[in-house]
Phi, psi and omega in degrees: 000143187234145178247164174236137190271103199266307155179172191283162176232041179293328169323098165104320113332115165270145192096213170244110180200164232220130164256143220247141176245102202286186187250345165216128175305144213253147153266173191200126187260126213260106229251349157321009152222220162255015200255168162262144185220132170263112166251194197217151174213164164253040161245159177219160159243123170236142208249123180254101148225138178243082190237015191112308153260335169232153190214066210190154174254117174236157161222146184239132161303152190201135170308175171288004188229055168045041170264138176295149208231296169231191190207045179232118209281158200244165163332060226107005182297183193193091202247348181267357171187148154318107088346130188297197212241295181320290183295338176276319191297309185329306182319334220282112196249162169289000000 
């Protein structure tokens, strides 16, 4: 699935991370009542960090104006070693 990269978002983050607009919208599950509800956004945050103590890639659903929707990490994340941002979206499924 190919994404566009709409800008960074280190700001506010540790590391590096960038928010991305997929070309089909990705799911996520919306954990804000008691029922679980699968919603869909075409946005992402994918998060890079390698500093020594964390080492891990994550992506999170996210709006068009760069809010994290949840923070319960999607599909292709990478938390025991680091990945570029491009090889984590690839995990990344619709």
């Amino acid at each position: 699935m190919r994404a566009e990269f709409v800008r960074d978002m280190s700001t506010g983050f540790r590391g590096d991370a960038r928010l991305y607009r997929m070309e089909r919208p990705v799911s996520y599950t919306d954990w804000s009542s008691d029922e679980e509800v699968v919603k869909k956004t075409f946005y992402v945050i994918v998060s890079r960090v390698s500093d020594g103590y964390v080492d891990e890639t994550l992506i999170f659903p996210a709006t068009e104006d760069g809010e994290v929707i949840d923070w319960s990490e999607l599909e292709g994340s990478c938390r025991h070693h680091s990945i570029n941002h491009e090889r984590a979206l690839r995990g990344l499924h619709a």
